[in-house]
py3Dmol code that shows the C-alpha trace and the ligand (Angstrom):
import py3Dmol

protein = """\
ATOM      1  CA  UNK A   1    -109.054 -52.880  53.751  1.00  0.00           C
ATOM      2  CA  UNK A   2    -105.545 -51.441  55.576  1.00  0.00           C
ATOM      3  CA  UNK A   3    -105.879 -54.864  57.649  1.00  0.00           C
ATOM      4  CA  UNK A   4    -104.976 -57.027  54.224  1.00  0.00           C
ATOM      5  CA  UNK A   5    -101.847 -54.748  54.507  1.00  0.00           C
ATOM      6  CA  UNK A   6    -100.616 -56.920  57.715  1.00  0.00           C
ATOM      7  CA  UNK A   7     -99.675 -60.514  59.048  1.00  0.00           C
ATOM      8  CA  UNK A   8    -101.886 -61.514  61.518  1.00  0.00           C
ATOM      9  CA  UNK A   9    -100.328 -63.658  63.764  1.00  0.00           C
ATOM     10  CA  UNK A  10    -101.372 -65.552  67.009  1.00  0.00           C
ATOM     11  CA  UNK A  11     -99.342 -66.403  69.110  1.00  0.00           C
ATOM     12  CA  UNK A  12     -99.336 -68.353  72.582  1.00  0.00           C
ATOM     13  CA  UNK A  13     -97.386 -67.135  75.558  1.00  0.00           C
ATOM     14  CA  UNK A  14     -97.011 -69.795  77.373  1.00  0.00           C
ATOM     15  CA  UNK A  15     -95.518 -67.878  80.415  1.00  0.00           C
ATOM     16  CA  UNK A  16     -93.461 -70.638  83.191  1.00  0.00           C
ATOM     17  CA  UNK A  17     -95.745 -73.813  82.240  1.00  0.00           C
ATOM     18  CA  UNK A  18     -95.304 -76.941  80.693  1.00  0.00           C
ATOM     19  CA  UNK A  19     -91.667 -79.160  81.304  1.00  0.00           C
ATOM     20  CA  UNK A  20     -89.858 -80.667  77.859  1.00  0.00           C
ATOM     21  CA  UNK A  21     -91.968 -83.609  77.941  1.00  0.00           C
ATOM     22  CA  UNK A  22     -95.245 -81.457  78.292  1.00  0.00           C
ATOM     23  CA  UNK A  23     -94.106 -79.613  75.422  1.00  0.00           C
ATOM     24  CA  UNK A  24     -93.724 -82.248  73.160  1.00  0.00           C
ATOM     25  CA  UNK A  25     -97.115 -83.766  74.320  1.00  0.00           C
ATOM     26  CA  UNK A  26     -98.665 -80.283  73.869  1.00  0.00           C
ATOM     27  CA  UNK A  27     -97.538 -79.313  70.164  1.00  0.00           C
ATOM     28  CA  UNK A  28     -97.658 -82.507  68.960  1.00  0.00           C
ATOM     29  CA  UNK A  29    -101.741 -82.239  69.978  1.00  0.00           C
ATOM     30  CA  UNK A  30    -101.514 -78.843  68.311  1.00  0.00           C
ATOM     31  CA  UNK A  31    -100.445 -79.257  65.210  1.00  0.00           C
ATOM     32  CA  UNK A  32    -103.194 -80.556  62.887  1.00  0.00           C
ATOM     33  CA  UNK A  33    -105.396 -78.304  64.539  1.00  0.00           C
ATOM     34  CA  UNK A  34    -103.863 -75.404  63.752  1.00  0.00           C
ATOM     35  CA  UNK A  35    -102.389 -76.014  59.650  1.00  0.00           C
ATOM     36  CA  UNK A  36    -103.692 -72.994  58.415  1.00  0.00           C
ATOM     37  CA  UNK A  37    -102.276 -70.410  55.657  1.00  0.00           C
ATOM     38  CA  UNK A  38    -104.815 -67.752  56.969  1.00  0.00           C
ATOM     39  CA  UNK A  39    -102.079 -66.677  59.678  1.00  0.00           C
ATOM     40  CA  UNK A  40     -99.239 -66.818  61.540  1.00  0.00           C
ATOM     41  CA  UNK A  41     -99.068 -69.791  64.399  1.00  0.00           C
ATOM     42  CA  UNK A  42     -96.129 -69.054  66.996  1.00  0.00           C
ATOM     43  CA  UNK A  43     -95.615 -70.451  70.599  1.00  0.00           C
ATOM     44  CA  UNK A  44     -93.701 -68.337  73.127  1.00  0.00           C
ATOM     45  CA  UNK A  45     -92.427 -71.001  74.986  1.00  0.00           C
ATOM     46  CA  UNK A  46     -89.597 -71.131  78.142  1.00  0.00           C
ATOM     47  CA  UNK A  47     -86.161 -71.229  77.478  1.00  0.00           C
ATOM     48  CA  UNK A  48     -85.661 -75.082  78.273  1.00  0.00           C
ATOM     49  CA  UNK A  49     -88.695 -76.140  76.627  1.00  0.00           C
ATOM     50  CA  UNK A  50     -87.133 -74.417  73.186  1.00  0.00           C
ATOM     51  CA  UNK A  51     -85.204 -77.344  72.318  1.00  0.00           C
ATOM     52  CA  UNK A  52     -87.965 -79.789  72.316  1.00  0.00           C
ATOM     53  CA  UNK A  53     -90.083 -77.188  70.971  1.00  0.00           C
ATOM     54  CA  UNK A  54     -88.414 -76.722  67.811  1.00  0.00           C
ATOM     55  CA  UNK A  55     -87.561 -80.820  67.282  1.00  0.00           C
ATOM     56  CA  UNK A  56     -91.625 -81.653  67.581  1.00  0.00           C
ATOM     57  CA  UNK A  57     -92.739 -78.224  65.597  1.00  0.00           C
ATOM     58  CA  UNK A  58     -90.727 -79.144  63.028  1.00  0.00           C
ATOM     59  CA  UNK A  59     -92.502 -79.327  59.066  1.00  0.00           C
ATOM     60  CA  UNK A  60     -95.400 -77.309  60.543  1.00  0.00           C
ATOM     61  CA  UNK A  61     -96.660 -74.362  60.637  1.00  0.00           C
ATOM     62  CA  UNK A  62     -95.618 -73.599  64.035  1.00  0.00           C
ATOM     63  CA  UNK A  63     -93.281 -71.172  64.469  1.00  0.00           C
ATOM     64  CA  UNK A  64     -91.579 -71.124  68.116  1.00  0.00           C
ATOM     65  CA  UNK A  65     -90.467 -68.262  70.119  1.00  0.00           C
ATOM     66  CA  UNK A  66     -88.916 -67.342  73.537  1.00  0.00           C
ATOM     67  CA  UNK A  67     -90.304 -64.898  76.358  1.00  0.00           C
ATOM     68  CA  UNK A  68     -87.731 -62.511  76.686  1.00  0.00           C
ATOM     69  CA  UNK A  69     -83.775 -62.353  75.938  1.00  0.00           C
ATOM     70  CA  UNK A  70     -80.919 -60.205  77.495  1.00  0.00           C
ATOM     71  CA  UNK A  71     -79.413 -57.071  75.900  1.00  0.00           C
ATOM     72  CA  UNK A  72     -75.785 -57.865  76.011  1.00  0.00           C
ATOM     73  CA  UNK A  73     -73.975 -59.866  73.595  1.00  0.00           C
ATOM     74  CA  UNK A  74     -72.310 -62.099  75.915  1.00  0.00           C
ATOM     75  CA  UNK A  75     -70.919 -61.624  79.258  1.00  0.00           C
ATOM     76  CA  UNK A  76     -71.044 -61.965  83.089  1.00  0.00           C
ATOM     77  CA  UNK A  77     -75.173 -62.397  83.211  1.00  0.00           C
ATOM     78  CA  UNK A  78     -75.402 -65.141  85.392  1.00  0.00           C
ATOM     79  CA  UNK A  79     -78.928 -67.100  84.392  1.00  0.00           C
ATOM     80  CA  UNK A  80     -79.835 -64.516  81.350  1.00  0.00           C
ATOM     81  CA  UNK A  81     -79.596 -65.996  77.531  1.00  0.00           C
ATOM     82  CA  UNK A  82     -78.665 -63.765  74.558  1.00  0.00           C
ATOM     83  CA  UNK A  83     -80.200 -62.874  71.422  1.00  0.00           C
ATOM     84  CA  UNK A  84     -77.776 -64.531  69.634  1.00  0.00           C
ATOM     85  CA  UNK A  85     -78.196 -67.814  71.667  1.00  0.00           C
ATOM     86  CA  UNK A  86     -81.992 -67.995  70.596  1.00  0.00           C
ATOM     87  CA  UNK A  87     -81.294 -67.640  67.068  1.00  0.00           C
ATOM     88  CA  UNK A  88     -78.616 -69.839  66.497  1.00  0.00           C
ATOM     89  CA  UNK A  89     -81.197 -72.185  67.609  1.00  0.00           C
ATOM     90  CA  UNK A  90     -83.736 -71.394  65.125  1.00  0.00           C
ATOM     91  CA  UNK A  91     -85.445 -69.142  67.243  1.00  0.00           C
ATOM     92  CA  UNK A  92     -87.803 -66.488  65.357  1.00  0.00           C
ATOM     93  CA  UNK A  93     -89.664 -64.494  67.506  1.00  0.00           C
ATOM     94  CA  UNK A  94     -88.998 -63.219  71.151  1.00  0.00           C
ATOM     95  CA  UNK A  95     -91.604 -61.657  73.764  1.00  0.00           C
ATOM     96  CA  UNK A  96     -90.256 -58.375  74.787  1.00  0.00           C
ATOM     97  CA  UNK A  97     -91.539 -56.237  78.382  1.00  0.00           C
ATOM     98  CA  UNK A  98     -94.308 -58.531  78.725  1.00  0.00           C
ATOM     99  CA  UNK A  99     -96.249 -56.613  82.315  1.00  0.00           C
ATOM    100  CA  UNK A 100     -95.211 -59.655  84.311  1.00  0.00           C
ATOM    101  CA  UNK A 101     -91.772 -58.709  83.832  1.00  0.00           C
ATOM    102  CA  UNK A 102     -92.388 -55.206  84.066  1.00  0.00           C
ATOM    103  CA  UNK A 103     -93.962 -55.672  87.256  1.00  0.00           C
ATOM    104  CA  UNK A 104     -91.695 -58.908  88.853  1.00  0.00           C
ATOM    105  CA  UNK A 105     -88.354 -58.336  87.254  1.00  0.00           C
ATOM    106  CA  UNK A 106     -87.752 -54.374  87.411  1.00  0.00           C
ATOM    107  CA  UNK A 107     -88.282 -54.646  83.616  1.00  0.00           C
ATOM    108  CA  UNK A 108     -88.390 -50.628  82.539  1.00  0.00           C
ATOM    109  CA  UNK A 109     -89.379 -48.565  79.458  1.00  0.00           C
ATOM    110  CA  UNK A 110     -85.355 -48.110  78.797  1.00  0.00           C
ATOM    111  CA  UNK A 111     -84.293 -51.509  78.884  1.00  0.00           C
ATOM    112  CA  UNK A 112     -87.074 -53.029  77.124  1.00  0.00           C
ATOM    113  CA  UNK A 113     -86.067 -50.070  74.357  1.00  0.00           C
ATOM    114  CA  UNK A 114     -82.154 -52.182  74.886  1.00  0.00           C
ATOM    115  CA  UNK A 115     -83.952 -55.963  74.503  1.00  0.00           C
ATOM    116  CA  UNK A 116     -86.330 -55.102  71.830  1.00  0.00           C
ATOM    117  CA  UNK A 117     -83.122 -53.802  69.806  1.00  0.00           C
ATOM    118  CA  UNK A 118     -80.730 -56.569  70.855  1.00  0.00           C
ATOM    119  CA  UNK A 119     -83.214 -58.715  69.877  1.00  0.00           C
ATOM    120  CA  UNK A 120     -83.566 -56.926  66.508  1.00  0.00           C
ATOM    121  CA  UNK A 121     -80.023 -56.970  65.753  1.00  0.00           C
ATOM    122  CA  UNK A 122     -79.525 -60.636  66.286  1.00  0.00           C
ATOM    123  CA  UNK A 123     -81.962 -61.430  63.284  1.00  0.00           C
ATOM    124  CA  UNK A 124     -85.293 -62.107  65.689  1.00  0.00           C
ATOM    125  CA  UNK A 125     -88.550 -60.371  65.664  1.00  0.00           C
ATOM    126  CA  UNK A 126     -89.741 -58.629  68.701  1.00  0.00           C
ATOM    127  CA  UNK A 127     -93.221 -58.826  69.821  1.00  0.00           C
ATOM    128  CA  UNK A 128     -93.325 -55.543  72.742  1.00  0.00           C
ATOM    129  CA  UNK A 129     -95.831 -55.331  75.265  1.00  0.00           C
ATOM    130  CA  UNK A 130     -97.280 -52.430  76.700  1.00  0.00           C
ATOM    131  CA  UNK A 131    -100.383 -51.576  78.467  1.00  0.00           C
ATOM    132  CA  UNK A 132    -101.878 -49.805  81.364  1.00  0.00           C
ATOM    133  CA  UNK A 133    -102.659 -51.095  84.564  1.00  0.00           C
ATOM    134  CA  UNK A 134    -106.290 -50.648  85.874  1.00  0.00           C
ATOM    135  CA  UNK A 135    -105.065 -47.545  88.410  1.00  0.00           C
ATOM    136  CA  UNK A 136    -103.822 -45.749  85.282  1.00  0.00           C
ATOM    137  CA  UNK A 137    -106.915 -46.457  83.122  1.00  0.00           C
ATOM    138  CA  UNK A 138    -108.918 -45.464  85.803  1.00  0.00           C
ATOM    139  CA  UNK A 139    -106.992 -41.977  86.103  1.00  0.00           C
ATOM    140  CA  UNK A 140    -107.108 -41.564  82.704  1.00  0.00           C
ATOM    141  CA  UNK A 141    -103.847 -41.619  81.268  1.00  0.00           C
ATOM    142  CA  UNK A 142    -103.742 -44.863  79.294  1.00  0.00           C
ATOM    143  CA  UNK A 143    -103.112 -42.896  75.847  1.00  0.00           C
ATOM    144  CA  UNK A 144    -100.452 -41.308  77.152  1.00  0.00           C
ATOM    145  CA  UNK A 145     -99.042 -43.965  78.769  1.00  0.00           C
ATOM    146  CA  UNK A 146     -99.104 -45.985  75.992  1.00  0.00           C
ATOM    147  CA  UNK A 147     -97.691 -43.312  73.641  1.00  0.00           C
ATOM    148  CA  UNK A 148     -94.793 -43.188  76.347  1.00  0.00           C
ATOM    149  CA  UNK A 149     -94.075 -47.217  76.280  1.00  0.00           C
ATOM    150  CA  UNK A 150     -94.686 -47.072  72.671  1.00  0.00           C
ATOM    151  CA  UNK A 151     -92.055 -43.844  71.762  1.00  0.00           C
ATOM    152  CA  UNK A 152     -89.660 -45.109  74.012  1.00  0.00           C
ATOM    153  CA  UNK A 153     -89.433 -49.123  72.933  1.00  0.00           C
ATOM    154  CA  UNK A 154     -89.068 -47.693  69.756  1.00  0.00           C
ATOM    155  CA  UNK A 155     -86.254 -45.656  70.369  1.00  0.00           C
ATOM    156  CA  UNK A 156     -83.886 -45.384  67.707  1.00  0.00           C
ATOM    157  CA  UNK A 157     -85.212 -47.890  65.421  1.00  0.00           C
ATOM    158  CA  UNK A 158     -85.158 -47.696  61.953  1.00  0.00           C
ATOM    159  CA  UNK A 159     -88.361 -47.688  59.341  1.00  0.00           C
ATOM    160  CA  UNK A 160     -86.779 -50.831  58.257  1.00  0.00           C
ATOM    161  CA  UNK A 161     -85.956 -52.606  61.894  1.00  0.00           C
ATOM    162  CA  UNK A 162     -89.798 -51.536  62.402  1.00  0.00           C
ATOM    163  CA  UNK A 163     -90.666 -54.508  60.229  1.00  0.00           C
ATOM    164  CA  UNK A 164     -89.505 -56.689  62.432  1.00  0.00           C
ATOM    165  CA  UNK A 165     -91.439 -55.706  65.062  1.00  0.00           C
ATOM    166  CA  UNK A 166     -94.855 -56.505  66.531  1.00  0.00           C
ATOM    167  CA  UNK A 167     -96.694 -54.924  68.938  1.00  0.00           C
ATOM    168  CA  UNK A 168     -99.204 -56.225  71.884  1.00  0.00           C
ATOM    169  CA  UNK A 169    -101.477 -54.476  73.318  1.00  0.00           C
ATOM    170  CA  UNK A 170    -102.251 -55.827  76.877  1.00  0.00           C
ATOM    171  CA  UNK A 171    -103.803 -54.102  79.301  1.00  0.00           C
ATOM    172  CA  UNK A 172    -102.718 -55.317  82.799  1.00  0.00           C
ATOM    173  CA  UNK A 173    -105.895 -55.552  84.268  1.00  0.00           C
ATOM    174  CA  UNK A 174    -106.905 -58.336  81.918  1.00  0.00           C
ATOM    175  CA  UNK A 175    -103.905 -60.265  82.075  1.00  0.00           C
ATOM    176  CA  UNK A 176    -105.127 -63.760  84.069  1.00  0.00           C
ATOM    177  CA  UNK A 177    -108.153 -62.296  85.234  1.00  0.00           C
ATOM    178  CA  UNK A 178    -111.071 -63.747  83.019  1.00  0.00           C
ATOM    179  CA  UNK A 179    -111.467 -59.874  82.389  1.00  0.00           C
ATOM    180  CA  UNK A 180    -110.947 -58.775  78.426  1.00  0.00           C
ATOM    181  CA  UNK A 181    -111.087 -55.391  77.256  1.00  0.00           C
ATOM    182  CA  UNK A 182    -114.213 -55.407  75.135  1.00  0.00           C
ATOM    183  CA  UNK A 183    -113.697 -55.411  71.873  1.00  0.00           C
ATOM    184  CA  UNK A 184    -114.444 -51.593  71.553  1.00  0.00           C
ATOM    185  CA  UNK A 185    -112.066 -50.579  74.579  1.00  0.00           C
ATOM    186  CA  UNK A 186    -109.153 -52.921  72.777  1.00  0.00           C
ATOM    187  CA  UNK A 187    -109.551 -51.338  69.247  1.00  0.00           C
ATOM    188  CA  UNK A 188    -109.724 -47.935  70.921  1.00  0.00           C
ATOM    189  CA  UNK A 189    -105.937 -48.323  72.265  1.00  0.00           C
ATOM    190  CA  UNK A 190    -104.630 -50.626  69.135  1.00  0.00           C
ATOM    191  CA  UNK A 191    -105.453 -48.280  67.294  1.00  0.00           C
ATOM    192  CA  UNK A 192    -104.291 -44.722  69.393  1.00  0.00           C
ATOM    193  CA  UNK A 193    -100.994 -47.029  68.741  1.00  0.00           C
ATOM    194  CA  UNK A 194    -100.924 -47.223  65.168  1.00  0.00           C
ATOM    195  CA  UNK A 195    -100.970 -43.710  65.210  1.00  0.00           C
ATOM    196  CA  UNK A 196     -98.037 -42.784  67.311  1.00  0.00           C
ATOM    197  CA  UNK A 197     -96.126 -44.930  64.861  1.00  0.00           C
ATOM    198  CA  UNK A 198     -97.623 -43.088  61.897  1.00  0.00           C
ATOM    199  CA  UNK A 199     -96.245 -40.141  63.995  1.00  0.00           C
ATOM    200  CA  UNK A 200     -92.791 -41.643  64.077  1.00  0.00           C
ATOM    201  CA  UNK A 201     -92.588 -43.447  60.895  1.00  0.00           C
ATOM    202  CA  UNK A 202     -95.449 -42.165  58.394  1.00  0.00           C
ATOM    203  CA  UNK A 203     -98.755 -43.689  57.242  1.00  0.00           C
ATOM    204  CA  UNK A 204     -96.970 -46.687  55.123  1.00  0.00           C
ATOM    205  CA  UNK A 205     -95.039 -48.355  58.392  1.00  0.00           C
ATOM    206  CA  UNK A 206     -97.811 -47.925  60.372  1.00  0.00           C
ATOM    207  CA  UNK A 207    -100.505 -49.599  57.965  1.00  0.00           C
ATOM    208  CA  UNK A 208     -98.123 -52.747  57.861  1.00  0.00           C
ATOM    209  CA  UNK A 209     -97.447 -53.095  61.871  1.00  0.00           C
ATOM    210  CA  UNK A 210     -98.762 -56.018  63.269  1.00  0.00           C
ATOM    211  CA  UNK A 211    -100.702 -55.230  66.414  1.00  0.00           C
ATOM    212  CA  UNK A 212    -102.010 -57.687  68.756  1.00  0.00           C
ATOM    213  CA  UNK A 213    -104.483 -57.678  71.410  1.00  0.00           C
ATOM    214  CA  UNK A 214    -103.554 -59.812  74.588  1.00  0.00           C
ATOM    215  CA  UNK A 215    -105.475 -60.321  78.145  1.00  0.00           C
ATOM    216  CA  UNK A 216    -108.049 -63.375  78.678  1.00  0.00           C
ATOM    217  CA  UNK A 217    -108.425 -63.513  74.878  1.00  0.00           C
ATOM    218  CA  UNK A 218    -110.223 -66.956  74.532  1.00  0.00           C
ATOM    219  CA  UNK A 219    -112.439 -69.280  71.806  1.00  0.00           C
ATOM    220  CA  UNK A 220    -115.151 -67.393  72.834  1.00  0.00           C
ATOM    221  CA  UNK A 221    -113.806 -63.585  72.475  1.00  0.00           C
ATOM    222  CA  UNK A 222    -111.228 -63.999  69.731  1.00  0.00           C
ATOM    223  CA  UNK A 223    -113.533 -63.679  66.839  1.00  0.00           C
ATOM    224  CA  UNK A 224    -114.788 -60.557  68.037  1.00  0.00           C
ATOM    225  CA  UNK A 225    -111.527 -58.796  68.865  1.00  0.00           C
ATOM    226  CA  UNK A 226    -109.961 -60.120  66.102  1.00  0.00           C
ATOM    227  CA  UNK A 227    -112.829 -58.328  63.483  1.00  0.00           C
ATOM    228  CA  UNK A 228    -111.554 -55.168  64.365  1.00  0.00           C
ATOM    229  CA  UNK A 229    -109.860 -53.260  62.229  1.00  0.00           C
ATOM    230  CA  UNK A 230    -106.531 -52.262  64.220  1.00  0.00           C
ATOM    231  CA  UNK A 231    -106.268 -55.754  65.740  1.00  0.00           C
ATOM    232  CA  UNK A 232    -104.511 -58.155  63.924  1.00  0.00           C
ATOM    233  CA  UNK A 233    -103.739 -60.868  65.615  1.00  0.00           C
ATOM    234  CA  UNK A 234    -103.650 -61.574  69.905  1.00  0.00           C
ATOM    235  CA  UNK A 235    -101.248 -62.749  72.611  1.00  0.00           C
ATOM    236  CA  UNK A 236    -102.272 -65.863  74.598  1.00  0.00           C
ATOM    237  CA  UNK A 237    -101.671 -67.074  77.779  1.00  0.00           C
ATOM    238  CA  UNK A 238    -104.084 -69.489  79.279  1.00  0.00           C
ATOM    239  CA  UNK A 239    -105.965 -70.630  75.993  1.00  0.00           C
ATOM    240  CA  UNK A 240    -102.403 -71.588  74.564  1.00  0.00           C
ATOM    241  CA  UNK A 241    -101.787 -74.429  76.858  1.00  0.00           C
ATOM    242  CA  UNK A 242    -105.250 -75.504  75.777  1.00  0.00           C
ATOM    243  CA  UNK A 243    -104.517 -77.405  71.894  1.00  0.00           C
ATOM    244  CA  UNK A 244    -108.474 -76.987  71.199  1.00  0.00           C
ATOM    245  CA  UNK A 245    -108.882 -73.570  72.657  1.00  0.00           C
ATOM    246  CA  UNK A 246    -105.883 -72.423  70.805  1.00  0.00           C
ATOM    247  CA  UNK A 247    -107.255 -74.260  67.594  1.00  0.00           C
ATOM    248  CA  UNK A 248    -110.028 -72.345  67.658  1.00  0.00           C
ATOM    249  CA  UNK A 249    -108.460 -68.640  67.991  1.00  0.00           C
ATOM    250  CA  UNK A 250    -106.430 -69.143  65.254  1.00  0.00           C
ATOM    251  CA  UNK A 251    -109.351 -70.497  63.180  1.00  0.00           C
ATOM    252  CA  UNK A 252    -110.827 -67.085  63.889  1.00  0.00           C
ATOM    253  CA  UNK A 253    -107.691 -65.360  63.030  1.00  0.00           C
ATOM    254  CA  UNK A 254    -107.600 -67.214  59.754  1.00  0.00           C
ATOM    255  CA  UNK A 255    -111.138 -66.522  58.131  1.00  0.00           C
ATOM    256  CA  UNK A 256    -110.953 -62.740  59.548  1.00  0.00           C
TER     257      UNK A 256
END
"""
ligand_1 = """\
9
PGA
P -103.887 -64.418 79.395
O -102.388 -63.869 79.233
O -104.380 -64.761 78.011
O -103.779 -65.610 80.282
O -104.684 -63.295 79.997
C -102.021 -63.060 78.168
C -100.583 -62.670 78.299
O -100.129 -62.407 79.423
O -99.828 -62.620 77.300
"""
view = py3Dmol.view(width=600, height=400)
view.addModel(protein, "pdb")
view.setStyle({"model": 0}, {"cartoon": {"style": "trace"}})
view.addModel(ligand_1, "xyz")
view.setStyle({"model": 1}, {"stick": {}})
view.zoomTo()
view.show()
């Protein structure tokens, strides 16, 4: 099966929730729940709560991530943090155009396209969103919009950069709503994008890109999503701040 071929990898987004202390609490619950070889753990966590983060994941299988980095270097950003900042920290993975920034923070196509290959550069692996909302589904243009986000966040990226790159599919409409894709509408998109990156890159890249599904995926869904063929792996929001819910989605990650 092509899905051997790929890391599947679940990972929590935990979005502007839980202070240091919380954090600690949170992953310390987590972390004999989740020891597993089956797949990747990660925790997309705020910038503050990094720190702690890292200190209480430590000698697990945790992996910790951020939610989004700048695209400059260094400079005159006031309140933005670099990719180089996260790594040096021990950083390994950072969200990239999640739709909340897309839609609060004037997040674009282009400069997602500049984060995703900041990030890339600094030694981190990106995990880019895209996804319609539920005006553009219902005109029927969610292929082509993802194709669009999909080309254009990939934008001048190597084969090789590609490996360090996930990708989340998450439509907008079932982002916080209780509302998932079903499993058929979810595999239907993960799987248009697999093939605009065998368009850009050739069957071989494509067969190893790790693509999540994200939006209300929960302990009751996850096994079902996660069965299908182009998803491999999901993007969590509200069931990550929950140590047994989250337990539970990557137990169905794991024997998948
Ligand atoms: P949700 O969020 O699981 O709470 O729908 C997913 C996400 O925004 O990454």
């Amino acid at each position: 099966m092509k899905k051997d071929l790929r890391k599947a990898i679940i990972a929590g987004n935990w979005k502007m929730n839980k202070t240091p202390n919380e954090t600690k609490e949170l992953i310390a619950q987590m972390k004999p729940l989740v020891q597993t070889n089956g797949c990747e753990v990660l925790l997309c966590v705020p910038f503050v709560d990094l720190c702690p983060a890292l200190k209480t994941a430590e000698g697990s299988n945790i992996k910790i991530g951020a939610e989004n980095c700048h695209f400059e270097k260094s400079g005159a950003f006031t309140g933005e943090i670099s990719a180089d900042m996260l790594k040096e920290m021990g950083v390994e993975y950072v969200i990239i155009g999640h739709s909340e920034r897309r839609q609060y923070f004037g997040e674009t196509d282009e400069t997602v396209n500049k984060r995703a290959t900041a990030a890339i550069n600094a030694g981190l692996k990106a995990i880019i969103c895209v996804g319609e909302t539920l005006t553009q589904r219902e005109q029927g243009i969610t292929s082509e919009l993802i194709s669009m986000q999909t080309k254009i966040a990939l934008l001048g990226l190597s084969e090789e950069q590609l490996k360090n790159v996930v990708i989340a599919y998450e439509p907008v409409w079932a982002i916080g709503t209780g509302k998932t894709a079903t499993a058929e509408e979810a595999e239907e998109v993960c799987a248009h994008i697999r093939n605009v990156v065998k368009g850009l890159y050739g069957e071989k890249a494509a067969n190893a890109l790790t693509i999540q599904y994200g939006g209300s995926m929960n302990a009751k869904n996850a096994a079902e999503l996660l069965s299908k063929e182009d998803i491999d792996g999901g993007l969590i929001g509200g069931a990550s701040l929950k140590a047994e819910d989250f337990s539970v989605i990557v137990k169905a990650a794991a024997n998948g």
